[in-house]
Every structure is written in structure tokens, then in C-alpha cells.
CHARMM-style PDB file with segment names, atoms N, HN, CA, C and O in Angstrom:
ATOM      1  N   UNK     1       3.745   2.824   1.621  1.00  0.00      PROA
ATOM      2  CA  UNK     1       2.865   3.690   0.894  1.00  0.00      PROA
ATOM      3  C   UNK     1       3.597   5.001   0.671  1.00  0.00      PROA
ATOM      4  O   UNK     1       4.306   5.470   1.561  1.00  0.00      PROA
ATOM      5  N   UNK     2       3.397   5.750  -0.795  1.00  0.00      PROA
ATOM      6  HN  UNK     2       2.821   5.369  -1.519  1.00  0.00      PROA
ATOM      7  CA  UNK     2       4.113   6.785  -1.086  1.00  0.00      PROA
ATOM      8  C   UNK     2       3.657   7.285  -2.118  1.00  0.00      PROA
ATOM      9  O   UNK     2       3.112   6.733  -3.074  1.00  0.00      PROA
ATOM     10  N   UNK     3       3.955   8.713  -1.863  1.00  0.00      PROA
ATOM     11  HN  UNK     3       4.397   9.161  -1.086  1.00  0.00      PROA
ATOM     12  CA  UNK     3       2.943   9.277  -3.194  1.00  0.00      PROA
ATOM     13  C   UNK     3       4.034   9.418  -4.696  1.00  0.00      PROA
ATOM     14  O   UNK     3       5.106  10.022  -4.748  1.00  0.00      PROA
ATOM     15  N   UNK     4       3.364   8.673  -5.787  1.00  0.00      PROA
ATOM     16  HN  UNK     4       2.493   8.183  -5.745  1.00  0.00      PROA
ATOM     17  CA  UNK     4       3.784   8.601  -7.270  1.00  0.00      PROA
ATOM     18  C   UNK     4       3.697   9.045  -8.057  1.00  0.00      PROA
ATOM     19  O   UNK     4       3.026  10.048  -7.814  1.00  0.00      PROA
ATOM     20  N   UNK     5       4.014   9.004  -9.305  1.00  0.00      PROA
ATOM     21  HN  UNK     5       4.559   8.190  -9.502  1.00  0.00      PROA
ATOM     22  CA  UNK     5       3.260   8.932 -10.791  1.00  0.00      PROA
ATOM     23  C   UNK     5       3.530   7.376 -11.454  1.00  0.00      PROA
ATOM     24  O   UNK     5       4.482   6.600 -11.539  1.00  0.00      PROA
ATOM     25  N   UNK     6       1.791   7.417 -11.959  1.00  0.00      PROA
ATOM     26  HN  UNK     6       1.018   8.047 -11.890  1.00  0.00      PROA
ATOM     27  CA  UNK     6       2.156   6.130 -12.817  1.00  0.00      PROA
ATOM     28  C   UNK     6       2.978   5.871 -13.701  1.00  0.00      PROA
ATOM     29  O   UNK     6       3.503   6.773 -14.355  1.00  0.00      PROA
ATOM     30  N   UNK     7       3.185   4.895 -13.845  1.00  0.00      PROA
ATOM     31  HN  UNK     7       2.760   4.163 -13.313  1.00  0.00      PROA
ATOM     32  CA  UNK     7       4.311   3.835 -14.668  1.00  0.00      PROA
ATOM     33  C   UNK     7       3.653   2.883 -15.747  1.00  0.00      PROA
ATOM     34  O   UNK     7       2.565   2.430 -15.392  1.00  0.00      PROA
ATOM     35  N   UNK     8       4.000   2.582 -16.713  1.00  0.00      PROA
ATOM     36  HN  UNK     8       4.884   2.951 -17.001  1.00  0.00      PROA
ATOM     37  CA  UNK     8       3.402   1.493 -17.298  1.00  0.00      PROA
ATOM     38  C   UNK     8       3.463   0.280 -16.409  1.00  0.00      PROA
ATOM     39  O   UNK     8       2.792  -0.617 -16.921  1.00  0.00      PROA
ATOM     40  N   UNK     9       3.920  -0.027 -15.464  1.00  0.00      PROA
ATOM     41  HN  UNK     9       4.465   0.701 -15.048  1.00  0.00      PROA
ATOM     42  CA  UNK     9       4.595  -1.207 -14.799  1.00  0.00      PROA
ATOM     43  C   UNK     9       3.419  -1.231 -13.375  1.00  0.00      PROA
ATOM     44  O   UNK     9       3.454  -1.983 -12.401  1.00  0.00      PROA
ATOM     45  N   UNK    10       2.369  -0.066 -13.705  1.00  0.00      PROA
ATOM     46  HN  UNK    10       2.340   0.545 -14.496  1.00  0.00      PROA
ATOM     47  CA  UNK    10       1.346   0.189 -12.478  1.00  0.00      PROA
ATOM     48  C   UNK    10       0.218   0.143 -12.676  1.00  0.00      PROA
ATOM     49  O   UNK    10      -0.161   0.790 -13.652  1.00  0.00      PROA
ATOM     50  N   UNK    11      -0.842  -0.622 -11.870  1.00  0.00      PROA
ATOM     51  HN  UNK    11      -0.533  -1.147 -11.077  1.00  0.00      PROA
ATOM     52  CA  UNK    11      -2.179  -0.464 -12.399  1.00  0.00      PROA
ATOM     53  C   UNK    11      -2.538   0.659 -11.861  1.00  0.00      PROA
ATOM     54  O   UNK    11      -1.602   1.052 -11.164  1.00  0.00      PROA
ATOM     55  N   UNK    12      -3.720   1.628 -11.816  1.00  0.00      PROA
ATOM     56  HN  UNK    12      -4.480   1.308 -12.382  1.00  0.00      PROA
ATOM     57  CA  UNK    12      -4.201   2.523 -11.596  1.00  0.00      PROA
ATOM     58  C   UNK    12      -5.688   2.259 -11.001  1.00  0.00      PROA
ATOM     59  O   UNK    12      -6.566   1.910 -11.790  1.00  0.00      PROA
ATOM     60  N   UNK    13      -6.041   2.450  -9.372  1.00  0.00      PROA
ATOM     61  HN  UNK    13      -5.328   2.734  -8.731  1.00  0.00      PROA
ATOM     62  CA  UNK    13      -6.634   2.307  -9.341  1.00  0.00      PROA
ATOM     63  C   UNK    13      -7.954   3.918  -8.498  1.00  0.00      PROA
ATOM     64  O   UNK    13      -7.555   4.624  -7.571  1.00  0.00      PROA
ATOM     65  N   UNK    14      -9.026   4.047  -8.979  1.00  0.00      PROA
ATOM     66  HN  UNK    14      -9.350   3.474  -9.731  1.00  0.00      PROA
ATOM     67  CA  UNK    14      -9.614   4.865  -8.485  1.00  0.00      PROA
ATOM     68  C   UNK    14     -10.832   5.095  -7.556  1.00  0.00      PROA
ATOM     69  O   UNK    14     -11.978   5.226  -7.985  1.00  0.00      PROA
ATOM     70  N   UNK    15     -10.426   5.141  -6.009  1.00  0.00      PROA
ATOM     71  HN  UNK    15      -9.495   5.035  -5.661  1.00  0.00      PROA
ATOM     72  CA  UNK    15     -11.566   4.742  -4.895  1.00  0.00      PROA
ATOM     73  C   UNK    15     -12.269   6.173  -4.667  1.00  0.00      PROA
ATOM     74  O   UNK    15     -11.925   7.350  -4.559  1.00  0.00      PROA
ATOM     75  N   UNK    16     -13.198   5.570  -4.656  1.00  0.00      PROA
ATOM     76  HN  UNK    16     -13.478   4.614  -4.744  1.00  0.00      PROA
ATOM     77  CA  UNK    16     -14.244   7.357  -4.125  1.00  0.00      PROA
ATOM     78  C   UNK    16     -13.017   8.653  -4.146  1.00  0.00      PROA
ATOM     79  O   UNK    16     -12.560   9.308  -3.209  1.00  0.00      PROA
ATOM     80  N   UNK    17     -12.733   8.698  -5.557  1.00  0.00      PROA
ATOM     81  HN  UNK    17     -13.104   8.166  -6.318  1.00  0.00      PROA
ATOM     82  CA  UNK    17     -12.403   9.974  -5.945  1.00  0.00      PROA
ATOM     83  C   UNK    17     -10.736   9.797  -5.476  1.00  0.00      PROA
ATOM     84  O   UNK    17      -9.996  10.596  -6.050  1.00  0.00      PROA
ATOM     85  N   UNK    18     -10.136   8.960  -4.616  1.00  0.00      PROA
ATOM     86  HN  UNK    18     -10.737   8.310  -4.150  1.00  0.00      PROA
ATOM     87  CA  UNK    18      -9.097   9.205  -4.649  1.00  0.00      PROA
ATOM     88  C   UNK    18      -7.966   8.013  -5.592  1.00  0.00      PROA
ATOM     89  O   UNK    18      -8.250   6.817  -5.534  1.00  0.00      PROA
ATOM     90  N   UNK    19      -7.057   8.344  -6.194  1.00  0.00      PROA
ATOM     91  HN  UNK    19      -6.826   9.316  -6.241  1.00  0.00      PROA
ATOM     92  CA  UNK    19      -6.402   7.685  -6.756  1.00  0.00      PROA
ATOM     93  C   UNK    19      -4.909   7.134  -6.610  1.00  0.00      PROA
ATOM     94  O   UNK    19      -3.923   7.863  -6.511  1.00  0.00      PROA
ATOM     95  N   UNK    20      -4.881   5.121  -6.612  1.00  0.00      PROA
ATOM     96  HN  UNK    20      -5.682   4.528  -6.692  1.00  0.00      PROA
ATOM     97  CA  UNK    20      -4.108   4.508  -6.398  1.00  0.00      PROA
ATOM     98  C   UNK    20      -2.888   4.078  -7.145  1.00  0.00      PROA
ATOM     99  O   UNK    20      -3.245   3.416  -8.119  1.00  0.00      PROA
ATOM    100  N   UNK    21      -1.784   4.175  -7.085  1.00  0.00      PROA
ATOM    101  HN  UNK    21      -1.494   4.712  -6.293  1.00  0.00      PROA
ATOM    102  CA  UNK    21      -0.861   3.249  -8.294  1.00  0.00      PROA
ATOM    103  C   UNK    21       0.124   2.176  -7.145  1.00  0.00      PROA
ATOM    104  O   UNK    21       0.860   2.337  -6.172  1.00  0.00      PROA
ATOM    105  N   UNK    22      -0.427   1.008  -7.999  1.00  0.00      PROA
ATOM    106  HN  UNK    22      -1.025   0.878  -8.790  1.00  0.00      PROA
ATOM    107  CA  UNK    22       0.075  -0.216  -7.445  1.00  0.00      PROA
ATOM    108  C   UNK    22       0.894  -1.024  -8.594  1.00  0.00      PROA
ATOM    109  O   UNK    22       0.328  -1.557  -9.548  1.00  0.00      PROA
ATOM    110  N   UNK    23       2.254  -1.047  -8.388  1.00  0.00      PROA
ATOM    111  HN  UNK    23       2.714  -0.614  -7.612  1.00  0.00      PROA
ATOM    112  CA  UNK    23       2.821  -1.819  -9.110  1.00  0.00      PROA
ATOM    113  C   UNK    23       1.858  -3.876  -8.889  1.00  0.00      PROA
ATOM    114  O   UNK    23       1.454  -4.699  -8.068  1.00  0.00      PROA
ATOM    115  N   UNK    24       2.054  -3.542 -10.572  1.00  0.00      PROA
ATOM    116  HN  UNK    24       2.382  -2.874 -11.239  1.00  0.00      PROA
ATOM    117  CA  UNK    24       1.418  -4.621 -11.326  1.00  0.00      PROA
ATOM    118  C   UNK    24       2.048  -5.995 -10.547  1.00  0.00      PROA
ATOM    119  O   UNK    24       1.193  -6.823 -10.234  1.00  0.00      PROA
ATOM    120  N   UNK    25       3.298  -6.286 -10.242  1.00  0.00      PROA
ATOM    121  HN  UNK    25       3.993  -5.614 -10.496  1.00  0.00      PROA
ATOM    122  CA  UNK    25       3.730  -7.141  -9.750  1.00  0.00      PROA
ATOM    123  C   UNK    25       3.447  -7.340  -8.736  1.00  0.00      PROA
ATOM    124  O   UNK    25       3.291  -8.517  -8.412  1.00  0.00      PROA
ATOM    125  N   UNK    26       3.240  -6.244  -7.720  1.00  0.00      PROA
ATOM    126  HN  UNK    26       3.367  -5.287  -7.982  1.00  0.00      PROA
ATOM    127  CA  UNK    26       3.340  -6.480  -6.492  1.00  0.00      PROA
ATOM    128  C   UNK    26       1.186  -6.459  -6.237  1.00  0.00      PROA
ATOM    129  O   UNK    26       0.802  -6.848  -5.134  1.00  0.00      PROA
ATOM    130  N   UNK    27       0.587  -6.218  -6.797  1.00  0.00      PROA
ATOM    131  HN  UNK    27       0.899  -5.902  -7.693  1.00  0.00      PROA
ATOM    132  CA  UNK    27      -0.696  -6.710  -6.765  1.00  0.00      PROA
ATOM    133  C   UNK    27      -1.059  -8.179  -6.741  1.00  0.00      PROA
ATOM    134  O   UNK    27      -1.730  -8.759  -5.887  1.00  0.00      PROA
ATOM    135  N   UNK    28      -0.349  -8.808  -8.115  1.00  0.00      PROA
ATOM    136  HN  UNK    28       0.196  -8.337  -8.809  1.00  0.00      PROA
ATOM    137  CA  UNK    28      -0.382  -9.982  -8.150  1.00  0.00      PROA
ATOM    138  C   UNK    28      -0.357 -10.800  -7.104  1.00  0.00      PROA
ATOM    139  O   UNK    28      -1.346 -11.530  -7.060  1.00  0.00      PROA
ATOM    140  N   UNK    29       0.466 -10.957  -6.183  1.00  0.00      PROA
ATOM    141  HN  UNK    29       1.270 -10.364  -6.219  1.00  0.00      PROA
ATOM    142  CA  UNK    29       1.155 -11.202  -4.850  1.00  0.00      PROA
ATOM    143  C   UNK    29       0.397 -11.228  -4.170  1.00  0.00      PROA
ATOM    144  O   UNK    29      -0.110 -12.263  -3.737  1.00  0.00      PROA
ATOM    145  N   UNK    30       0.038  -9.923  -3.818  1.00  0.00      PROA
ATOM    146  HN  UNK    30       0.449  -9.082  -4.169  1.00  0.00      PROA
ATOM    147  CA  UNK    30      -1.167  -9.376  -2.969  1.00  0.00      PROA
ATOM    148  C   UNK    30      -2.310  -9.312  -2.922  1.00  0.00      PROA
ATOM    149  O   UNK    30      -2.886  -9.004  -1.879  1.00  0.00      PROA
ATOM    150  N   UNK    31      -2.967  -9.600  -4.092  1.00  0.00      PROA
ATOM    151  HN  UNK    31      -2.498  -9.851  -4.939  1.00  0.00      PROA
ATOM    152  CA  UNK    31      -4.472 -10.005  -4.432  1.00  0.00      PROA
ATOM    153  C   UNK    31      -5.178  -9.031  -4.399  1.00  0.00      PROA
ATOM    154  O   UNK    31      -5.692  -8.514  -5.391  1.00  0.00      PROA
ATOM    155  N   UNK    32      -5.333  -8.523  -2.849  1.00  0.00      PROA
ATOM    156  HN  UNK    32      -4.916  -8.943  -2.043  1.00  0.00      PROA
ATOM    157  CA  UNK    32      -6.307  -7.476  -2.533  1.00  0.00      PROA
ATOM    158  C   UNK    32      -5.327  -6.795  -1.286  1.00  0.00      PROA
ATOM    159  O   UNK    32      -4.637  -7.557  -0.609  1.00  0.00      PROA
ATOM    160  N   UNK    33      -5.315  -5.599  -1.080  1.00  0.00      PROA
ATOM    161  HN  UNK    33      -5.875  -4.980  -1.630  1.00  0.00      PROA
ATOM    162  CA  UNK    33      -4.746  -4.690  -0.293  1.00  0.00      PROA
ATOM    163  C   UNK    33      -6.350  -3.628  -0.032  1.00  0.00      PROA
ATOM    164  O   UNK    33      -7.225  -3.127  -0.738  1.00  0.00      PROA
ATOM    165  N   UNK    34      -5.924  -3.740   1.742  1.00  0.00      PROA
ATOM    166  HN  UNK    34      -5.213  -4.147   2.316  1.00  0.00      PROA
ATOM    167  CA  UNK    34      -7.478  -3.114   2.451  1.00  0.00      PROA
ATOM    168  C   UNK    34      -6.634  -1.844   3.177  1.00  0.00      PROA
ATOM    169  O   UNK    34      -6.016  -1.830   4.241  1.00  0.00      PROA
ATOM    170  N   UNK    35      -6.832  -0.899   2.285  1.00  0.00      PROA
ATOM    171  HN  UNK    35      -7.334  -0.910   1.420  1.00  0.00      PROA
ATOM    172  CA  UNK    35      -6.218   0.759   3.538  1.00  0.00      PROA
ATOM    173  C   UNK    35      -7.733   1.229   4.246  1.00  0.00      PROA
ATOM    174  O   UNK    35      -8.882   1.355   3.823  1.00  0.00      PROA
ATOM    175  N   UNK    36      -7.073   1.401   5.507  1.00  0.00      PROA
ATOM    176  HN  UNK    36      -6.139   1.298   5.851  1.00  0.00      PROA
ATOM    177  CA  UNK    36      -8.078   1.846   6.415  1.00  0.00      PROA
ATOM    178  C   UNK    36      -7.230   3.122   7.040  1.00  0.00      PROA
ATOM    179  O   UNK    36      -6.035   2.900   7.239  1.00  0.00      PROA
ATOM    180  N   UNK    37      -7.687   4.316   7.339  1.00  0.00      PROA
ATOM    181  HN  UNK    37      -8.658   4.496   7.177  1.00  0.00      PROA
ATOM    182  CA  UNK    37      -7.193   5.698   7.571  1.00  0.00      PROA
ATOM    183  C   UNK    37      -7.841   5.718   9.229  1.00  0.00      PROA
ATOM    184  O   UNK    37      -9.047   5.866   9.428  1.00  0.00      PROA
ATOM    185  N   UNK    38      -6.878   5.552  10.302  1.00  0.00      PROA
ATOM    186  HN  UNK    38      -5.899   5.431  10.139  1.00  0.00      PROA
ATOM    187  CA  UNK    38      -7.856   5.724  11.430  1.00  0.00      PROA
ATOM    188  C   UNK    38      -7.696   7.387  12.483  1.00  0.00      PROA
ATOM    189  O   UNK    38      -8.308   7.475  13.548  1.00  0.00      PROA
ATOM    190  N   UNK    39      -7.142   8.119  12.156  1.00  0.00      PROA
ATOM    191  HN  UNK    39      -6.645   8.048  11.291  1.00  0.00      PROA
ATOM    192  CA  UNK    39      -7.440   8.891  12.623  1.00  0.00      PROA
ATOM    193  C   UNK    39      -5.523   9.698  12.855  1.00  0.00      PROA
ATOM    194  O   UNK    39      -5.126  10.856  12.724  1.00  0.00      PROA
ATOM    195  N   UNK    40      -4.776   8.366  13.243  1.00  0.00      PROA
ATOM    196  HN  UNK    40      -5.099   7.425  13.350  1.00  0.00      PROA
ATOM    197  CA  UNK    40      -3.700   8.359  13.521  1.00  0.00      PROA
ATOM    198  C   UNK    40      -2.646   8.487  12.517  1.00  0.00      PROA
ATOM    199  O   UNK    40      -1.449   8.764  12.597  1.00  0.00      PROA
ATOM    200  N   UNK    41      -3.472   8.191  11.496  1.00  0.00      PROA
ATOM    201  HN  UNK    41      -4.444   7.965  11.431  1.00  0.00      PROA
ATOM    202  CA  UNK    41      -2.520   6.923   9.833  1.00  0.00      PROA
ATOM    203  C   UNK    41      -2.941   6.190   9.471  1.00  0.00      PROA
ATOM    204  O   UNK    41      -4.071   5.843   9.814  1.00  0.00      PROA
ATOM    205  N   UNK    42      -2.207   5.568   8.558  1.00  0.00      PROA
ATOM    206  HN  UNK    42      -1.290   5.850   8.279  1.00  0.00      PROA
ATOM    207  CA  UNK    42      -2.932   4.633   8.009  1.00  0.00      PROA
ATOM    208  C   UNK    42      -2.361   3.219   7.758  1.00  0.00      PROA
ATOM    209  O   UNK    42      -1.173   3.063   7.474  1.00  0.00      PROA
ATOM    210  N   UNK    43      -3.272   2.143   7.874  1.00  0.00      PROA
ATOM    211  HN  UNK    43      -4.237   2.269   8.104  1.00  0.00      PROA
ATOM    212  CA  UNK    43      -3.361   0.780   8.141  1.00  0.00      PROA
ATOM    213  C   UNK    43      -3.209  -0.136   6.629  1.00  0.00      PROA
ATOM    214  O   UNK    43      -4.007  -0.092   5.692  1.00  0.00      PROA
ATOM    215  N   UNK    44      -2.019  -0.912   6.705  1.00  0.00      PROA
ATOM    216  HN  UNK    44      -1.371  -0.948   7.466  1.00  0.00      PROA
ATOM    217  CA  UNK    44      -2.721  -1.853   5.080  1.00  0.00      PROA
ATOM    218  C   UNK    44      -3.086  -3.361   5.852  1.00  0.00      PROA
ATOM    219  O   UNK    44      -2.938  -3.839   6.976  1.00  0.00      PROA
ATOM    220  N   UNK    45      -3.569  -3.733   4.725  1.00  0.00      PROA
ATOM    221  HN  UNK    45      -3.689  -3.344   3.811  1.00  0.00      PROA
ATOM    222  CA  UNK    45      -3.925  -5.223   5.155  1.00  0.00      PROA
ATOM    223  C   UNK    45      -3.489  -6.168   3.230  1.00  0.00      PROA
ATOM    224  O   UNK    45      -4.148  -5.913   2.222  1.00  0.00      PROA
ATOM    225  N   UNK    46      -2.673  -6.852   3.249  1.00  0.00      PROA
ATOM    226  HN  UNK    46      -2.137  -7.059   4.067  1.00  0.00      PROA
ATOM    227  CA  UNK    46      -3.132  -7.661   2.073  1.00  0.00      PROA
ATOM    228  C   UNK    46      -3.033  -9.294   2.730  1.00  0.00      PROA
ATOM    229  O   UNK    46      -3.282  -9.671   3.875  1.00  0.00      PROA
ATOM    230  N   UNK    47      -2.595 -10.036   1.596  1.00  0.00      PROA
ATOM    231  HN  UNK    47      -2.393  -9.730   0.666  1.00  0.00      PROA
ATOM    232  CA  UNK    47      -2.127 -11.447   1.317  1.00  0.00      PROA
ATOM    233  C   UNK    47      -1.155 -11.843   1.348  1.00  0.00      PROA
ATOM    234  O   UNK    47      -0.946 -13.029   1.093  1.00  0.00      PROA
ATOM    235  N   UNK    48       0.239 -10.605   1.822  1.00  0.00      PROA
ATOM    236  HN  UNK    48       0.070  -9.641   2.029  1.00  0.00      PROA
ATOM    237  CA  UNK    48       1.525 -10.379   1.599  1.00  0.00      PROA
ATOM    238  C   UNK    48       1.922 -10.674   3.285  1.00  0.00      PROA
ATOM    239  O   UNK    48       1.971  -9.642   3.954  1.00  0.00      PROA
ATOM    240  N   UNK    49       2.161 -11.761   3.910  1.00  0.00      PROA
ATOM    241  HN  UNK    49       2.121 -12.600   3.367  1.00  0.00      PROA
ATOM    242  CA  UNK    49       2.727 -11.830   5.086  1.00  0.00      PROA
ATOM    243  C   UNK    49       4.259 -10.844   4.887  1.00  0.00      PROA
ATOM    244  O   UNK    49       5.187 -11.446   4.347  1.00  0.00      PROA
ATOM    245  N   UNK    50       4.490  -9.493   5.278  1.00  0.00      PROA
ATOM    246  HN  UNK    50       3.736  -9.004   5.716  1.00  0.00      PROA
ATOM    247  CA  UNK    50       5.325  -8.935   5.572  1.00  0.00      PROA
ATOM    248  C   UNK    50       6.547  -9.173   6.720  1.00  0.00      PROA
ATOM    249  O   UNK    50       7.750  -8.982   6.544  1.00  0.00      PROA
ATOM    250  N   UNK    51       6.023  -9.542   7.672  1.00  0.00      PROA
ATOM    251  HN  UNK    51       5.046  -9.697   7.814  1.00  0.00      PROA
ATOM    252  CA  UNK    51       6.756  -9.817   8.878  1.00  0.00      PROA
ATOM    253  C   UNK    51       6.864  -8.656   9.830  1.00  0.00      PROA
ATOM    254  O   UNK    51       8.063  -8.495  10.060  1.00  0.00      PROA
ATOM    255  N   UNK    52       6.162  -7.808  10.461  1.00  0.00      PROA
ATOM    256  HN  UNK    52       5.188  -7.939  10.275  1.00  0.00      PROA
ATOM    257  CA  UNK    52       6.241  -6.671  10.651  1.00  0.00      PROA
ATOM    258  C   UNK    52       5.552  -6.577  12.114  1.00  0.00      PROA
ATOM    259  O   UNK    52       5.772  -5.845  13.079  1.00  0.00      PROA
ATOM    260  N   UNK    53       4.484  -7.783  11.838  1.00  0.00      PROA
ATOM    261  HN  UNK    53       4.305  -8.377  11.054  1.00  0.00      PROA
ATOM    262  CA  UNK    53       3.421  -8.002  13.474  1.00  0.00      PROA
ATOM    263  C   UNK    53       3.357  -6.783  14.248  1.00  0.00      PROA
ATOM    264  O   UNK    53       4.236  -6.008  14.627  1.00  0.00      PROA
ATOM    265  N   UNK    54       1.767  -6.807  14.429  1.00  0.00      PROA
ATOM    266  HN  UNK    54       1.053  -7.437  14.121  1.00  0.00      PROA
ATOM    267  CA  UNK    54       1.320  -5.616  15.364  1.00  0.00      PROA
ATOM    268  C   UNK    54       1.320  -4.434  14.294  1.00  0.00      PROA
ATOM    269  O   UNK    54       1.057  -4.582  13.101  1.00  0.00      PROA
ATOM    270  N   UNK    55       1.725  -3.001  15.043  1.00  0.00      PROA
ATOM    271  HN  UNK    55       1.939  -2.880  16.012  1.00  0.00      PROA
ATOM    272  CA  UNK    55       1.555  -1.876  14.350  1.00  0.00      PROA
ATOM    273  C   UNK    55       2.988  -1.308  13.657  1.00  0.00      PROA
ATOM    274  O   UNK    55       3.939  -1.296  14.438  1.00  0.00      PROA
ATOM    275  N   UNK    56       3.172  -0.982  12.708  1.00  0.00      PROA
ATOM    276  HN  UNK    56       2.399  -0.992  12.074  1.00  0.00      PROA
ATOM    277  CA  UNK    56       4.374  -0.177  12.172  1.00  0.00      PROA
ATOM    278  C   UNK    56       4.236   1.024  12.662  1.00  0.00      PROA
ATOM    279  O   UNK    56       3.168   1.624  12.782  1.00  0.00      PROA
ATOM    280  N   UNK    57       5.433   1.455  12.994  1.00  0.00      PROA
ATOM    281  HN  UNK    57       6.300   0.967  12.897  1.00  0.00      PROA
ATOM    282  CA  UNK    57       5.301   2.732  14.001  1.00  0.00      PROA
ATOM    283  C   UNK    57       5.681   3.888  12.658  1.00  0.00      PROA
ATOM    284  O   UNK    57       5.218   5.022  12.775  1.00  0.00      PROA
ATOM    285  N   UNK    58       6.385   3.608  11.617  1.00  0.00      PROA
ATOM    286  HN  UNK    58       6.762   2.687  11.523  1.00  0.00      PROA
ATOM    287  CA  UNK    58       6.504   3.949  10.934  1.00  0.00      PROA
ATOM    288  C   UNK    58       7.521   4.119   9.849  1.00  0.00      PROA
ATOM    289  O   UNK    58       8.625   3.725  10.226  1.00  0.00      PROA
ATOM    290  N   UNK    59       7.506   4.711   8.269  1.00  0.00      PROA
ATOM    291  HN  UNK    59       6.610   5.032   7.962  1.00  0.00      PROA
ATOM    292  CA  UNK    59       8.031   4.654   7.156  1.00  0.00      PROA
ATOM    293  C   UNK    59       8.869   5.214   6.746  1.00  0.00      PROA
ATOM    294  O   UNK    59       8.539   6.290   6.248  1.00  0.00      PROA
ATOM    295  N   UNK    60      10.305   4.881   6.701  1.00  0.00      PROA
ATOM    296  HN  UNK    60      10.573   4.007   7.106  1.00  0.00      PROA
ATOM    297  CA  UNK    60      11.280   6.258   5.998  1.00  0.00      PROA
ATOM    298  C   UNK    60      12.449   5.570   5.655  1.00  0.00      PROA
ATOM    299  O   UNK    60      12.852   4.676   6.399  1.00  0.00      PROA
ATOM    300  N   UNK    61      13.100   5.888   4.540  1.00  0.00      PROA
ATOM    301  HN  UNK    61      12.773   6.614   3.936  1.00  0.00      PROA
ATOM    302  CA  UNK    61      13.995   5.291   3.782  1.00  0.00      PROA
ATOM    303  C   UNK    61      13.839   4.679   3.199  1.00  0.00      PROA
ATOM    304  O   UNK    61      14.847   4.031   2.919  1.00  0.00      PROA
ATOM    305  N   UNK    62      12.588   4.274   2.481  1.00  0.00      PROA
ATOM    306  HN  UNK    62      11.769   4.801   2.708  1.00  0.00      PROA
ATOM    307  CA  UNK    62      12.009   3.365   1.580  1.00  0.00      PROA
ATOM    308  C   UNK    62      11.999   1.974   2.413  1.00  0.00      PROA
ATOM    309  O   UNK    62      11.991   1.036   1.616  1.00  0.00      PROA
ATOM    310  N   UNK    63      11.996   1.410   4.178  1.00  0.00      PROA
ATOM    311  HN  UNK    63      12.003   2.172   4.825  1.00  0.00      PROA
ATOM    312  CA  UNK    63      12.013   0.485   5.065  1.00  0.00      PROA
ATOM    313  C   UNK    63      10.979   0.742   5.578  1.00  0.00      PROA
ATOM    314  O   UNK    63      10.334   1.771   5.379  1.00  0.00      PROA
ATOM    315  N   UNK    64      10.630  -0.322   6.439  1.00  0.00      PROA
ATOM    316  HN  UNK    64      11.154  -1.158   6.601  1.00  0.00      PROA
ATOM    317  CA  UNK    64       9.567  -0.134   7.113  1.00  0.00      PROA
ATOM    318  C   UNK    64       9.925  -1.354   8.330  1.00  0.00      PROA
ATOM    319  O   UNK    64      10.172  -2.541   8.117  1.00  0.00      PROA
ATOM    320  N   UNK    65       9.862  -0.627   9.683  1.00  0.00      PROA
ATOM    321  HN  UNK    65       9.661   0.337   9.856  1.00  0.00      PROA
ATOM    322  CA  UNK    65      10.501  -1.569  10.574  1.00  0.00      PROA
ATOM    323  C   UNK    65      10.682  -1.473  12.074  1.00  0.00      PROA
ATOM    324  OT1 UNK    65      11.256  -2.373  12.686  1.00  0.00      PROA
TER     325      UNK     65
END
């Protein structure tokens, strides 16, 4: 997760006021993606077995690992 500007190549999506860009491809894939914000950070959930198990401690270098 990272903050953007849309792309033609992105759908745009808009949840209680806040706004998403999800490449078009990678939705497809994914079907549905569930962010949950718990206090700590934040959580995804899709359809996309990542390989990552358990919690990501966290994001940098465009990796995640």
C-alpha cells in the first residue's frame, strides 16, 4: 500500500470519503481486497495468496517481507 495518483491503468475507488487507486490488473486477480486499520496499521486481506503468513512487520523498497 502507497500513496498515488491515478493512472488510466487504475480504477478509482471511493470508501466513506476516503479514496482508493488500484491498478486495474491487479484487482482482477484480487477480486476483492478488505483494509482493516487496527490501531497499529494496517491489515489487507484479498484472493491474492501472497506468501507472507501471519503479520507483515512491514513495507519499504517497494518489498514486503
Amino acid at each position: 500500500m502507497a500513496l498515488d495518483e491515478p493512472k488510466d491503468s487504475d480504477d478509482l475507488f471511493d470508501v466513506k470519503g476516503l479514496k482508493f487507486v488500484v491498478d486495474k490488473e491487479f484487482m482482477e486477480k484480487a477480486q476483492q481486497i478488505n483494509i482493516d486499520f487496527n490501531g497499529m496499521g494496517f491489515s489487507l486481506d484479498s484472493g491474492i495468496d501472497l506468501g507472507q503468513g501471519g503479520n507483515c512487520g512491514g513495507c519499504s523498497g517497494g518489498s514486503c517481507g
